[in-house]
NUMIMAR-304008 format. One line per 8 residues: their letters; for each residue x, y, z of C-alpha. Coordinates in steps of 0.2 Angstrom, whole numbers, plus 2048, in hexadecimal, padded with zeros to 3 digits. Example, Ala and Ser with C-alpha at 12.3 -4.5 7.8 and 13.67 -1.06 7.14 Angstrom:
! NUMIMAR-304008
as> 83E/7EA/827; 844/7FB/824
END
This chain:
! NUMIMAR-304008
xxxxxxxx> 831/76E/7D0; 82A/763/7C5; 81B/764/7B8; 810/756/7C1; 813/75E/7D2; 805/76A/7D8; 80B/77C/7DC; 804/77E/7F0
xxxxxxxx> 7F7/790/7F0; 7F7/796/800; 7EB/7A0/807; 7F3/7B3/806; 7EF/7BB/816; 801/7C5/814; 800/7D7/811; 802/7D7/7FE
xxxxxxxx> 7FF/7CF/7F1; 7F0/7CA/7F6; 7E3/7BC/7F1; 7DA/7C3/7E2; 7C9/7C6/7DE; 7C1/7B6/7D2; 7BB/7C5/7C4; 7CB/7CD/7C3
xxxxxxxx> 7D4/7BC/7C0; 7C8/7BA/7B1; 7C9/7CA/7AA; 7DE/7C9/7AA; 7DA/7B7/7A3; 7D4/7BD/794; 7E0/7BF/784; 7EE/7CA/784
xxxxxxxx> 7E8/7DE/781; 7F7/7E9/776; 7FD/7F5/780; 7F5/803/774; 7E6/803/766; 7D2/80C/769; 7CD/7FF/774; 7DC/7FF/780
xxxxxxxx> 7DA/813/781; 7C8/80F/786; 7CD/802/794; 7DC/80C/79A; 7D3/81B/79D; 7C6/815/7A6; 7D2/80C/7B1; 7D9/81D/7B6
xxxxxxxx> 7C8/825/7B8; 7C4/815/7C3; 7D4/818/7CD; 7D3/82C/7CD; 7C3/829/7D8; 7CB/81E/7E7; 7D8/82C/7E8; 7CA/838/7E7
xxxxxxxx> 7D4/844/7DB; 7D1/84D/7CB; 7E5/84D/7C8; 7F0/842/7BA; 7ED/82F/7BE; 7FA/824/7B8; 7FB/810/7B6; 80D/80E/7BD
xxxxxxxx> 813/7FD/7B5; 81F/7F5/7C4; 820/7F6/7D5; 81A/803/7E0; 82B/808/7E9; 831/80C/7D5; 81F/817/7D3; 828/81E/7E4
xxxxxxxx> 838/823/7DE; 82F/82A/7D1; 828/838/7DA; 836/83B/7E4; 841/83C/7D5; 838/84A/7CC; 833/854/7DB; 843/854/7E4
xxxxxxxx> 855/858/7DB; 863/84F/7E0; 86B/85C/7F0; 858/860/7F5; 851/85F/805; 843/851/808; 83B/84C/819; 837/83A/819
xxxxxxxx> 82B/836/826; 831/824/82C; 82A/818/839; 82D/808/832; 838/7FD/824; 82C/807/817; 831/818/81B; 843/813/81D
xxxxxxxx> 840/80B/80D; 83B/81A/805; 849/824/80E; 855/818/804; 84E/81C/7F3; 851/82F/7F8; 863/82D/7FE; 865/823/7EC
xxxxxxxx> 85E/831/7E3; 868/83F/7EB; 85F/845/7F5; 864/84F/804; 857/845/811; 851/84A/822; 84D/83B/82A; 83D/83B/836
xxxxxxxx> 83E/82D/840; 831/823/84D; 833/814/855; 82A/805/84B; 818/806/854; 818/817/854; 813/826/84A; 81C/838/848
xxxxxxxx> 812/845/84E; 80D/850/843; 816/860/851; 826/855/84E; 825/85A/83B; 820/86C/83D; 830/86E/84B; 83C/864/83C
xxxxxxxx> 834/871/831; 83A/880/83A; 84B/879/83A; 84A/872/826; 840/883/81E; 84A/87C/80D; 843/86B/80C; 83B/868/7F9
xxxxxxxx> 82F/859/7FE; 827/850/80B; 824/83C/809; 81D/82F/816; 813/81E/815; 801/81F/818; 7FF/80C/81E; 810/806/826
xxxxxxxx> 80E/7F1/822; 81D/7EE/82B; 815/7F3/83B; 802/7F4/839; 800/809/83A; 7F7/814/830; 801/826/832; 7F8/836/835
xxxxxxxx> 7F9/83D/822; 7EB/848/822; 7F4/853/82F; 807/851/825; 7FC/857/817; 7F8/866/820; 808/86B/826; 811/867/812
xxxxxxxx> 804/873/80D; 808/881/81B; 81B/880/814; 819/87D/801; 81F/86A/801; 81E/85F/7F3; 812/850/7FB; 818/840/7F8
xxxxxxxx> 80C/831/7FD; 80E/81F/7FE; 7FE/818/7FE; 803/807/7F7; 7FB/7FB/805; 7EA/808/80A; 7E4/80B/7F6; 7D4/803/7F6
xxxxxxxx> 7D2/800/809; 7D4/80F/811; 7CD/821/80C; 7D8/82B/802; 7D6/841/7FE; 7E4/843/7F3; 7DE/852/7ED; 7D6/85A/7FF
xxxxxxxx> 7E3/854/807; 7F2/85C/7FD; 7FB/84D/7F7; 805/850/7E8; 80B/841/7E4; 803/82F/7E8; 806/81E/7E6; 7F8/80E/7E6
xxxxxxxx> 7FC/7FD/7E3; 7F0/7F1/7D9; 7F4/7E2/7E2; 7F2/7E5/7F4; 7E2/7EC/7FE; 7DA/7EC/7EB; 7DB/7D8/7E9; 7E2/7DA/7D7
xxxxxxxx> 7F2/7D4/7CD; 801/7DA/7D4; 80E/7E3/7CB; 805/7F5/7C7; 804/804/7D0; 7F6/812/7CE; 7FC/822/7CF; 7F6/834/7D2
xxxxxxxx> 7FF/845/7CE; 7F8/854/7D3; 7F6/861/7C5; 805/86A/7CF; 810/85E/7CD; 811/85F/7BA; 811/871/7B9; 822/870/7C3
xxxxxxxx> 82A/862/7BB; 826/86C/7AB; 82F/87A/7B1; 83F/874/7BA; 850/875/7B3; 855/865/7B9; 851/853/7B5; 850/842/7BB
xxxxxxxx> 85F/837/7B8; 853/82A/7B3; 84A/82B/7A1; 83B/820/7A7; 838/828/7B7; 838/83B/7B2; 826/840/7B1; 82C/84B/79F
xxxxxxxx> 82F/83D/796; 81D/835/79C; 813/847/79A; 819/846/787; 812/835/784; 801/83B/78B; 803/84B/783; 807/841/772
xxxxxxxx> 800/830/772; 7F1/830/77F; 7E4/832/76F; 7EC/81E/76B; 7EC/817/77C; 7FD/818/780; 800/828/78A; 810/81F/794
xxxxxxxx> 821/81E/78E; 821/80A/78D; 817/7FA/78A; 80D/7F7/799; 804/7E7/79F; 7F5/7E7/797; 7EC/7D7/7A0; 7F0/7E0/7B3
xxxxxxxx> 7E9/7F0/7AE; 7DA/7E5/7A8; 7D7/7DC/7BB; 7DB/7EE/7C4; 7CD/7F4/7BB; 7C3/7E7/7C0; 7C8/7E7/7D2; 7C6/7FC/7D2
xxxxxxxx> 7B2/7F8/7CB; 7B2/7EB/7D8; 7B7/7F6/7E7; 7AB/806/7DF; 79E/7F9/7DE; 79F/7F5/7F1; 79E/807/7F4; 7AF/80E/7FA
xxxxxxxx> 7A6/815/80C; 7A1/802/810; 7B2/7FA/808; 7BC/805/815; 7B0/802/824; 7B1/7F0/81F; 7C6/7F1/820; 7C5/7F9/831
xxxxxxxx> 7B8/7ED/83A; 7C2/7E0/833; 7D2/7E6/83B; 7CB/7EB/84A; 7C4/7DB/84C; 7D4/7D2/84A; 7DE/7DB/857; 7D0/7D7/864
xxxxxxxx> 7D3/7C6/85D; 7E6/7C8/860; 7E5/7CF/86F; 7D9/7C0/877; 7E8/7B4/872; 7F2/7BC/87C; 7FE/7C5/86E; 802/7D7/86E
xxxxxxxx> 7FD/7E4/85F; 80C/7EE/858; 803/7FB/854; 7F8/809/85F; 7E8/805/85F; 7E3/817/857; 7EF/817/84A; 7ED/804/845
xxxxxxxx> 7ED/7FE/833; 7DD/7F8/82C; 7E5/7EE/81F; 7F6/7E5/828; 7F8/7E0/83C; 808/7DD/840; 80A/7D4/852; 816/7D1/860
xxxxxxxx> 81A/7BC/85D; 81F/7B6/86E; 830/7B3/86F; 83C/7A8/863; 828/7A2/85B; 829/7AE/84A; 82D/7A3/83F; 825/796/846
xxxxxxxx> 816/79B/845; 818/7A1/833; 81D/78E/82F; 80F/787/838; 803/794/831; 807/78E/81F; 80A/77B/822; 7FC/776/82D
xxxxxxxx> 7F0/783/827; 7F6/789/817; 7F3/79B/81B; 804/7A6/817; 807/7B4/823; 816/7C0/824; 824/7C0/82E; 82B/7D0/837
xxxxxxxx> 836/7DC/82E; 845/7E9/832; 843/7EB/844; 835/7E0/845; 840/7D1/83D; 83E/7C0/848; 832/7CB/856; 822/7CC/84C
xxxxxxxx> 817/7C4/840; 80A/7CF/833; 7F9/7CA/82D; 7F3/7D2/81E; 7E0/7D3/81C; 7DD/7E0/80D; 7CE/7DF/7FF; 7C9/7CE/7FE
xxxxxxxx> 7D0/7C7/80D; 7C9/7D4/819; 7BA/7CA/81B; 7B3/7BD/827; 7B7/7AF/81B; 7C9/7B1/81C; 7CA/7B8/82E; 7C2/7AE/83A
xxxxxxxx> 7CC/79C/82E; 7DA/7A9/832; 7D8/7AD/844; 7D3/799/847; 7E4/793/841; 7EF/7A1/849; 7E7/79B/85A; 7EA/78B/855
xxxxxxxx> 7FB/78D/851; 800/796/860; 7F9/785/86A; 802/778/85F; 812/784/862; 80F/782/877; 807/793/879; 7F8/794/886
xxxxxxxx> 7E9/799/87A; 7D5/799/87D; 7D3/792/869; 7C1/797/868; 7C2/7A9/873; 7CB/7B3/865; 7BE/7AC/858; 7B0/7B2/865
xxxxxxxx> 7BA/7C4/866; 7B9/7C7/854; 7A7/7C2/852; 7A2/7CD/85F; 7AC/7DE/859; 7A6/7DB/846; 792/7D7/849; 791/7E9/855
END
């Protein structure tokens, strides 16, 4: 790389980061905030009132600063001790991803398994449930990227209520696209992501603990082995230094907090109603899209994603396409992961790029692709499908 040599800036229709609204890359332009001070208090705890209302709780929000699988094994560290039982509800590489940070932190895991594609039904839990009365907690992923399917949480919710369960929710690619209860729906411990289905800097992670949650942590005779994951340490820098702005245990990136408020104004503004009908017409539309190319859907038509569809690549094409996708027509797509690795390719289309703009550019070059790569494609059907589903 060389100073005179232009980076390339593809179009970011993966699932995450994502292209990033214009306002929320001028507010995070803007000088350097400390991390602390009357002001900062001020735009910190707007931000977590702004975020408190997408997850729909009246519970702690906190502005995680790192990546949202760290904000993961954050919950799961103070909720579970090392030799406790936790169900991890697993369909894809995220939930296996999440049964890893378990088995790290000791945990003694019950793995509940679907095929990628597929969703475990919520009888499937209540029968593991009668088998594993001891288990602590309960922890799935809302919105599976790797294969494109939303799982049933409302009902998992239901069940971890019926057998006193710690809640555990990954929310990281469905905050701000798709609706979210915490509170109605039991979750004790969920985790967003700013840089996904929000259009916002990556690299922070909104998070909301129920009231419950610090109650127990504040009575257990264990702790974390980590100092900067135990929810203590955090709950005595709100308690001590919240009145300063800095009710967290660290300094935090002040100039991504700053564009995640602007991108949680942004989605309120839209009205959250209309933001998550626009996600799922968008989605829809795209499958049918899919689908007139000739290509298969991962994932059930009723349990598919409204942020990510991942798709069946005809044989020996994945990477190919990918290639093509960003060398022709500088739009990146994903490739296919765990099981899906070298079968499939995923297309993100969260916040900003879940509209007609970046679609149909999107849904042109994939048919195009597919042509230049010898497939047998109608170019302007898919186009035509899309239209049709999103003007109903």
């Amino acid at each position: 790389f060389s100073m005179g040599k232009s980076l390339r800036r593809p179009i970011l229709m993966i699932p995450g980061p994502t292209e990033v609204y214009h306002e929320v890359l001028a507010s995070a332009s803007m000088p350097v905030y400390p991390h602390y001070g009357r002001d900062w208090a001020e735009i910190y705890e707007e931000t977590t009132k702004l975020a408190a209302q997408l997850f729909n709780t009246s519970g702690e929000v906190i502005i995680f600063p790192g990546p949202g699988s760290a904000a993961l094994e954050m919950g799961i560290a103070n909720l579970v001790a090392p030799g406790e039982k936790i169900i991890v509800i697993s369909n894809g590489f995220f939930g296996d991803r999440i049964d890893e940070i378990a088995h790290h932190l000791g945990c003694r895991v019950v793995s509940l398994k679907a095929d990628y594609g597929r969703v475990v039904e919520p009888r499937e839990l209540e029968e593991t449930l009668k088998i594993h009365r001891d288990a602590k907690g309960l922890a799935v992923v809302h919105n599976e990227t790797s294969t494109g399917v939303k799982n049933p949480i409302i009902a998992y919710g239901r069940i971890a209520r019926e057998h006193n369960l710690f809640y555990i929710v990954d929310a990281i690619s469905s905050y701000g696209a798709v609706e979210l209860q915490v509170d109605d729906w039991g979750i004790d411990y969920c985790v967003g992501y700013a840089g996904k289905a929000l259009s916002s800097v990556p690299g922070i992670a909104p998070v909301a603990i129920g009231h419950e949650v610090f109650r127990f942590v504040e009575d257990r005779r264990w702790r974390p082995s980590s100092w900067f994951l135990d929810l203590t340490v955090w709950k005595s820098y709100m308690d001590k230094w919240r009145p300063i702005g800095h009710p967290y245990p660290s300094t935090v990136p002040t100039h991504s907090i700053v564009g995640l408020r602007e991108a949680l104004k942004i989605a309120l503004n839209e009205g959250l109603e209309k933001r998550y009908e626009r996600h799922e017409k968008m989605a829809a539309g795209f499958r049918k899209a899919v689908k007139a190319m000739g290509l298969e859907v991962i994932a059930p038509e009723e349990y598919a994603s409204p942020t990510v569809t991942a798709v069946k690549s005809p044989e020996g094409l994945s990477s190919k396409i990918i290639r093509e996708m960003l060398e022709k027509f500088n739009v990146m797509i994903s490739g296919g992961l765990g099981q899906l690795e070298g079968k499939s390719f995923r297309v993100g289309h969260m916040g900003l790029t879940a509209t007609p703009h970046y679609m149909v550019y999107t849904i042109s070059a994939l048919a195009r692709t597919l042509k230049n790569l010898g497939v047998k494609v109608d170019e302007y059907r898919p186009v035509e499908e899309f239209y049709k589903h999103i003007e109903k």
